[in-house]
N, C-alpha and C positions, 0 to 999 in steps of 0.2 A: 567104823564102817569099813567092811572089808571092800577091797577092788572088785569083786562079785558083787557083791552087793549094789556098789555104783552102779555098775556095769546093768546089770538089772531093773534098776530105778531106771534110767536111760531107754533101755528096752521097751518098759512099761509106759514110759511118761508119767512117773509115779513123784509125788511131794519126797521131797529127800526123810528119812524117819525123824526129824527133829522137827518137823513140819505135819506128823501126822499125829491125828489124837488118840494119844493111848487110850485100851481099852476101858480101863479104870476112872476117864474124866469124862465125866458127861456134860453136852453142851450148854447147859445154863454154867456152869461150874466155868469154860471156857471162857463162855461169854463173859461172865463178872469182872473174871480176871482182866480176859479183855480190855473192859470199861475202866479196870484201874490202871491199867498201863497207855488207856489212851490218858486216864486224865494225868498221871507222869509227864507224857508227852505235852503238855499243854501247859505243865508247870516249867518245864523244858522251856518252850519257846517265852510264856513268861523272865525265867530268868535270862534269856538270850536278852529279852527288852530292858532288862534292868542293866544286862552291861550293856548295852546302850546307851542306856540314862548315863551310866559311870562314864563311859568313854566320852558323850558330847560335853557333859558338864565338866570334866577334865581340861577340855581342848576350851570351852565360853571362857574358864578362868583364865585362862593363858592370852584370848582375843581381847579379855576385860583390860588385864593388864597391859598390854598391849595399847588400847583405847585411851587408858589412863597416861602411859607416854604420849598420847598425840595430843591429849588434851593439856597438855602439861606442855609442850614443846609450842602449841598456839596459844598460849599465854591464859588458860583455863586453870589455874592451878589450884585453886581452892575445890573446885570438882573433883579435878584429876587426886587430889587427895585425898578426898573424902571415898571416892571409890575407891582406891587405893587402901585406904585403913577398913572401909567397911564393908567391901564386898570381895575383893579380890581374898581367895583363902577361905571365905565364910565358909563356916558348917551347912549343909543342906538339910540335916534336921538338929535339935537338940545333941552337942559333943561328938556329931558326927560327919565325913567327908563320906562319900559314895564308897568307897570302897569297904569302908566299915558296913555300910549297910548291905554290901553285897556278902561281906563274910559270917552277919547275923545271919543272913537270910540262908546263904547254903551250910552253915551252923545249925540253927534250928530248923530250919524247914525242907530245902531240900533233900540235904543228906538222910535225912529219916525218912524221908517219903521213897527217897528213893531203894532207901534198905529194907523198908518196910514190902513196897512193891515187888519187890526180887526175891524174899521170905515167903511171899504169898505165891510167888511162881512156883520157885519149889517145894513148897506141902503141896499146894493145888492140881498144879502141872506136869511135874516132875522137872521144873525148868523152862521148860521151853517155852519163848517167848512167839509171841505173833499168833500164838497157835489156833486162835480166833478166826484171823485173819486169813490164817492157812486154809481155814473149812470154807471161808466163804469164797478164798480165790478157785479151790477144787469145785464148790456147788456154780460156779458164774464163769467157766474158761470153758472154751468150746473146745473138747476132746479131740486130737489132731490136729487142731489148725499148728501151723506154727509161730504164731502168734498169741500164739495161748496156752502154752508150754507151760509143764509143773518146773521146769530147772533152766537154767540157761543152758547147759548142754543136755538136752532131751533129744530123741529121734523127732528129725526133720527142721532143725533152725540151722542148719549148713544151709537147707536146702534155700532159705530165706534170706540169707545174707549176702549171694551172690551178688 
C-alpha cells in the first residue's frame, strides 16, 4: 500500500484493502470461511484451557508433595508415603504427564487445523483473514461518527480523543 493510497483510505473512511472483499469472493464463500476460522478460534481458547489444565496440575503435584512433608513431619508417615510413591509424579492418563498431552494435542490436532485453516484462506480468500467480519463491521458502523471509524487513523478520531 502506497502512502496515497493510506492517505486516501483516511479521506474515505474506507476498510484498509486487506479488509475488503475482493471482487472474486462472494459472501457465502466469506462467510464459510469465516465460520472456519471462528471455529480455530474456539480451538484456540480450548487449548489456552488445556494449558491450564498443565500448569495447575503442575503446581497440585508440587502442593501434594509439599502435604506429604507435613504429613510426614506430624508423625503421618505411612500416608505421607504412600502419597508420596503413588501420587506425587503420577501420569494423568495412561504413560502420560500434561505436557505430553499438550504436545499430542498441538501434534495432531492443532497444528493441522490450524494449517488447514490458513490453506483455505488462501484459495478461498486470497489470505485475508477476518474478511467476514470486515463486511459486517462496514454493514453495522454508523458512517462518520467517530466512533465508528473503518481504521484507527480515519478522518475525525483526533477530533474524539480530545
Amino acid at each position: 500500500m502506497t502512502q496515497t493510497d493510506h492517505q486516501d483510505d483516511q479521506q474515505q473512511d474506507q476498510p484498509r484493502p486487506q479488509h475488503r472483499m475482493p471482487a472474486d469472493v462472494d459472501r457465502a464463500t466469506a462467510e464459510a470461511v469465516g465460520r472456519l476460522t471462528e471455529a480455530l478460534e474456539t480451538v484456540e481458547r480450548a487449548r489456552g484451557h488445556l494449558y491450564t489444565f498443565h500448569q495447575l496440575t503442575g503446581t497440585a503435584d508440587f502442593q501434594i508433595s509439599d502435604a506429604a512433608d507435613q504429613l510426614r513431619e506430624a508423625g503421618h508417615t505411612d500416608l505421607a508415603d504412600e502419597i508420596e510413591r503413588d501420587l506425587v509424579g503420577r501420569n494423568v492418563l495412561p504413560g502420560r504427564w500434561t505436557f505430553q498431552v499438550m504436545e499430542d494435542y498441538d501434534d495432531t490436532y492443532w497444528s493441522f487445523f490450524r494449517d488447514l485453516e490458513r490453506r483455505t484462506r488462501e484459495e478461498l480468500t486470497h489470505g485475508r483473514r477476518h474478511l467476514y467480519e470486515a463486511s459486517l463491521k462496514e454493514e453495522r458502523r454508523t458512517q462518520g461518527h467517530p466512533d465508528h471509524s473503518a481504521t484507527p487513523d480515519s478522518p475525525g478520531r483526533e477530533a474524539n480523543e480530545r
